[in-house]
Structure formats: structure tokens, C-alpha cells
C-alpha positions, 0 to 999 in steps of 0.5 A, a space after each residue: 127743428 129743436 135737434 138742429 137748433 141745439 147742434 148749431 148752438 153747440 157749434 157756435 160753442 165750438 167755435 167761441 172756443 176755439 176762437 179764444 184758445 187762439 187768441 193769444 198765439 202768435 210771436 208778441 214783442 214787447 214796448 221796452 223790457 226786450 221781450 219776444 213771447 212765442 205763444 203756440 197752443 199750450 207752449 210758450 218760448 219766451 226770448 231777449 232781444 237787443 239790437 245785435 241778439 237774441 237768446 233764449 230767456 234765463 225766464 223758464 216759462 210753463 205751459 199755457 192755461 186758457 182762463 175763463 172769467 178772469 180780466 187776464 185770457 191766460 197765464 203760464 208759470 215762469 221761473 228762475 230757480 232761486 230767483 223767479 217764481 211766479 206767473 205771466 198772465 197774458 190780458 186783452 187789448 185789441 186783435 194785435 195787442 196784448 199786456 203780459 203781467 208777471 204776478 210778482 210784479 205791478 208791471 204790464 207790458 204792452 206787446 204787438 205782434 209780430 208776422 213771424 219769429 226773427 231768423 235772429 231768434 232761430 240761429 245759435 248764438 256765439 259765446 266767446 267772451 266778446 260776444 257775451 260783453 258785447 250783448 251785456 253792454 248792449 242791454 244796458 244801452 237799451 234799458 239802463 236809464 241811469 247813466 250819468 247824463 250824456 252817457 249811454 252805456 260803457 266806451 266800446 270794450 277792450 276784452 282781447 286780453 279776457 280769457 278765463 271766466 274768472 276774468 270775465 267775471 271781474 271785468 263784468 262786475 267791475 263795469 257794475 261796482 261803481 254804478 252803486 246801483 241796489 238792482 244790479 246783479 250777476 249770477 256766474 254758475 260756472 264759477 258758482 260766484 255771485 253779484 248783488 249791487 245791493 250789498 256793494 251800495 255805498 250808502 247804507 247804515 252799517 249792519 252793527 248800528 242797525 242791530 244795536 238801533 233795534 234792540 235800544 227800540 225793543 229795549 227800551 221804547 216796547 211795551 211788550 215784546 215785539 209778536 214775530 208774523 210771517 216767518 219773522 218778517 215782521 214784527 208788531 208791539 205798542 209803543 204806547 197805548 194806542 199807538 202801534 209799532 210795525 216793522 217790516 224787514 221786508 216784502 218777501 218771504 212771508 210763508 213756508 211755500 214763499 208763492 206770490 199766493 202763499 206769501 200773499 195769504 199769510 200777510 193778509 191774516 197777519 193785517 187782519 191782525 194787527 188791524 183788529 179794532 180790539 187794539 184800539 189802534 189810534 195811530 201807528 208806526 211803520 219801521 222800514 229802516 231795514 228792509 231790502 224790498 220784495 214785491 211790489 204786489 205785496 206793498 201795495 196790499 199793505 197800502 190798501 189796508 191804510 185807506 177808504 179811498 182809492 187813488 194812484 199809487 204810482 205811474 211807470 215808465 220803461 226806458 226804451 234806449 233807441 228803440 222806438 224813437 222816445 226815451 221812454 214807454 207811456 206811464 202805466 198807473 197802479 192804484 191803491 184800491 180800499 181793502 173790504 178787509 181790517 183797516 186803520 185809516 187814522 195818522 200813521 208815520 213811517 220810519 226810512 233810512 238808505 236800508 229801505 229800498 225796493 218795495 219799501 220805497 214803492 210802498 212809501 210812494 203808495 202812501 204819498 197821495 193818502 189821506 190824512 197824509 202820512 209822515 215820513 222821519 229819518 232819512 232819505 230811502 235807497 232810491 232804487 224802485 224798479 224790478 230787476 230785469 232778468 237777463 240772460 248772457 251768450 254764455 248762460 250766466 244771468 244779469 239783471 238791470 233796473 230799466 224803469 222809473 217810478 213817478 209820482 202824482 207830479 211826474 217826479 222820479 225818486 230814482 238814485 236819490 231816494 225819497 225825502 223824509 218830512 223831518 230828518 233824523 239820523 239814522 241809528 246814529 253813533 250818539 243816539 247809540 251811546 246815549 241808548 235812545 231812537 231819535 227817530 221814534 222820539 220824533 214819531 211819537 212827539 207827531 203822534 201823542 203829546 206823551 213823547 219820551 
């Protein structure tokens, strides 16, 4: 009887597992964000579609691990070379339903799942350059929000005349130019050529007063020089006793490896550090007026380290174009979360500019709801929040394309416009160069002593 007992045990074993080895096989196709996942056992394929395509992704996905124990029931890795290195996780929510979460990111995408993959996804796609035109104007219809209103997307292409790559190249990054948009990208490995949006945006304080600003602050307004953490990505000095100076140039490449893990355990190490009560910090100065961003995962880990309470971060929408029939997916919150390691609950102020943008600018709205509220000096940020999109061309070139937006605790976006500072101050203006001075350090340390310089 104790046999026959333990072997129906064993087989109640098998079948639990084999029940959740199976769980998240099936073809999931995502609200917004044009993502199709073939899950079959181990293997992953992963597809973009739009209206009138579907390639298979630029996103190279690895094989699939079961979890056990974890909120999330499996992950593989997916990479762009250069670009992309992180994990999908795949979470629970219900028999035809799952959240896929790319570990670089704070986005989950909700996806259902479909009877079977489209013909679509199984037939060769064409990849003349009006076919490649015709599927880059088609994603930005789908998941470009910020067209000026009334827009969606660009008039109908005239390419007759596009016969080089060369000339496909420019036609393409002529459509981007005058979007001024920081999260756009092209990458043509034919013509080994590039396109980064944010090194075309208008508004940007040029990179000579940027390194002039900051040698008149490590010249002048440092008590000591600046400690060099995370591969140099940030640096942390006192301004005056008891009053830290951080600055972060930016949320990415902060170890050797550059993971999400490793990237994520140096910064750590370096917070425990500067959140050491030995310094006896008593207020502190966060300098992001040059940082391009990184990830989101990495700010908000910096964000939990600033308070003993938890609250909302953030909520995100994915713009949705015509599909589905509403413009946008419903809000998913992120939370700060108190961090159990070294923290600094007390008055900080943090220093913006249109160089900070990305990840600093999701970093700023992590701090909005804070308390005691954190104030914000110089000038309004980049304005541009969401993660790059990653797609792929008939032709194998990738793109990329912001196609969410960050709300608030009052439902605002800051998107293209950026996020307004308390107190407005130039940033690294031609006066305050000349004169060998930092307006904006002056105003934070007038908000945080009585001892302003």
C-alpha cells in the first residue's frame, strides 16, 4: 500500500511538471509593442508584425528555462549584438494570458495567445526598397505617438527613384531628422552607417560648455576631488560638510561584463558607499545635466535608495495606432520600493538640463512622489522616456522607435517637452563660464545650507 502510494505521488509529481513545462508554449501575441513569441519547449522564435508584415525579429531570443520559485514561470535570453543584452522573462496571468518582461527594462507586455502562428509569419518576406519603406512607415503609424496632432505618420512614399542603399539610407534618416526625437535609430550593416536621434536633437547644451561646466565644479565648488565609481560613470565628492555631490553620467555601463546582473551589483556596492553613515551626509546633490540615460531597472534602484516608504514611480502606456481600437494599452505602474540596504532619506536636489534624458528622466519622475520632496534646478530635461523599440527591416537593417509614454501620479506625460525644474537656472550658460561660476550649484546649496557661495 506504502509502494502504491509513493509511485501515484511520483506520478502526480510528473504531471505538475509536466503541466508547467507546458504552460507557456503556444504562439502570444502582444497588446501594442508588435510582438509575436513562438514558445515551443526549449525554443523560442520571436516576430514583428504590423498591418501589412511579419518578420522575424532583429531580437535574437536563447533557449527557454523553466523557473521554479520565481514570480516569473520562465526566461530566455535575447540579444542585439551591440545593442541588446538581456533576459525575457515570461509571468503568469491566467490559462491565455501571459506578461513577457525584458530584464533591461520596466515594461511588461501583456500578450494572448493565438490558435496558431499567421501564414504571414511563415512566408518570405520581399525586400525590394519599397517594400522596406513601406513596413518602416508602417510601424511608425502603429507605434509612433508623437506625431504632430492630427498626423499619423508620413504622406504615402514616392521611392520609384531609391535604388542604392546609400539612397535608401538617406531617405530613411531623412523621414527621422526632423522628428528631433532622442530614441530614434537606424543601423544599415550593408553600408556599415548609422543613425542615433540623440546625437541630431536640436536642444542640447554643447559638449565644450558641458566640460568647461564641469571642471569650474571640480575646480572650484569640490572639497576634495571627485572618487571615480562604476567605470567612471559616476563620480561623488562634498561640496561642503555634509553635503554630498553625485554625478551620474548615466545608467549603463557600470561594470566590466556591462549585464543587467553585473551592472546592477557594482551600482549597488558604489551606494552602499556613498550611503555610508560615516559621511555624514545630510543633504545631497544629484548632477545628471550630462547623462544620455541606460536602464530604467538601474534608476529605479538608485530611487529606492532615496526613501522608507514605497509609492508609485511611474505608470506606462503603449501607443497602440489602429489596433485594438483605443489609442493606447492600460497604465502599468512601477513602484519604488524601500531598498534594506544604505539609504539617505533626508533633502536632496537634483540638478537637469536637455542632456539629461532617458533613464534620467525616469529617474527624476521616480523621485516626484518622494518624501520630503526633492527639488529639481536648471532646465527642462530631453523629454524623451521611452525604451527604444527595436525593429527590424525586409531588408535586415534595424530601427528603433519610442512608442510608449510615462505618466505621472496626475496622469501627465512629459514626453517632448521634458520635465520642468523647480527653479530655473542656465545651464553651463556663456556668463557663468566666463565668470568661473555654477548658478546651478550656487541655487542647490543656497536650498540646502545657509552657507551659499
Amino acid at each position: 500500500m506504502r509502494g502504491l502510494l509513493f509511485s501515484f505521488l511520483i506520478f502526480l509529481t510528473f504531471l505538475g511538471t509536466a503541466g508547467s513545462a507546458a504552460d507557456p508554449d503556444g504562439v502570444w501575441q502582444t497588446e501594442g509593442y508588435g510582438y509575436l513569441f513562438d514558445v515551443r519547449g526549449q525554443e523560442v522564435a520571436i516576430y514583428e508584425t504590423t498591418a501589412i508584415s511579419c518578420l522575424p525579429s532583429g531580437l535574437i531570443p536563447g533557449a527557454l528555462e523553466q523557473l521554479e520559485g520565481e514570480d516569473a514561470e520562465a526566461r530566455f535570453g535575447v540579444t542585439i549584438p551591440g545593442f541588446i543584452e538581456a533576459d525575457m522573462e515570461i509571468w503568469p496571468l491566467g490559462k491565455d494570458s501571459r506578461r513577457f518582461h525584458r530584464s533591461d527594462t520596466s515594461t511588461f507586455m501583456t500578450a494572448h495567445k493565438l490558435a496558431a502562428l499567421p501564414d504571414a509569419c511563415r512566408a518570405t518576406p520581399a525586400a525590394t526598397a519599397q517594400d522596406t519603406v513601406a513596413v518602416f512607415h508602417e510601424n511608425f503609424k502603429t507605434h509612433y505617438p508623437f506625431f504632430a496632432e492630427g498626423h499619423a505618420g508620413w504622406p504615402a512614399p514616392a521611392v520609384d527613384a531609391i535604388v542604392t542603399d546609400q539612397q535608401l539610407f538617406d531617405y530613411l534618416t531623412g523621414l527621422l531628422m526632423p522628428l528631433e526625437d532622442a530614441h530614434t535609430a537606424l543601423v544599415a550593416p550593408s553600408l556599415d552607417a548609422m543613425y542615433f536621434g540623440a546625437e541630431g536633437a536640436g536642444r542640447s547644451a554643447p559638449e565644450e560648455s558641458r566640460k568647461a561646466g564641469f571642471e569650474i565644479v571640480d575646480g572650484s565648488y569640490l572639497r576634495s576631488p571627485l572618487a571615480p565609481y562604476c567605470r567612471g560613470m559616476l563620480g561623488y565628492a562634498e561640496l561642503v560638510r555634509g553635503v554630498g555631490y553625485l554625478r551620474v553620467s548615466g545608467f549603463t555601463n557600470f561594470s566590466e561584463a556591462n549585464t543587467p546582473d553585473a551592472n546592477l551589483a557594482a551600482f549597488e556596492r558604489a551606494l552602499d558607499d556613498f550611503f555610508d553613515p560615516i559621511h555624514g551626509l545630510a543633504g545631497l546633490v544629484i548632477d545628471l545635466r550630462d547623462n544620455a540615460g541606460g536602464s530604467d531597472a538601474l534608476a529605479l534602484a538608485m530611487a529606492r535608495r532615496l526613501t522608507e516608504q514605497e509609492y508609485i514611480a511611474y505608470s506606462k502606456q503603449a501607443y497602440r495606432g489602429d489596433e485594438g481600437g483605443q489609442a493606447w494599452t492600460d497604465e502599468t505602474a512601477t513602484w519604488v520600493q524601500a531598498s534594506d540596504r544604505e539609504s539617505f532619506w533626508g533633502p536632496v536636489v537634483v540638478l537637469t538640463g536637455p542632456n539629461s534624458m532617458s533613464a534620467a528622466e525616469t529617474f527624476l519622475m521616480a523621485l516626484m512622489d518622494r518624501a520630503p520632496e526633492v527639488t529639481r534646478i536648471g532646465d527642462n530635461t530631453r523629454g524623451a522616456f521611452a525604451d527604444m523599440l527595436p525593429r527590424i527591416l525586409p531588408n535586415g537593417w534595424l530601427f528603433a522607435l519610442p512608442n510608449e509614454r510615462y505618466l505621472d501620479s496626475a496622469g501627465k506625460s512629459y514626453d517632448r517637452l521634458g520635465i520642468p525644474p523647480h527653479i530655473r537656472v542656465p545651464v553651463f550658460s556663456e556668463e557663468d563660464l566666463a565668470a568661473g561660476r555654477d548658478s546651478a550649484l550656487d541655487a542647490a546649496l543656497k536650498v540646502l545650507t545657509s552657507d551659499a557661495r
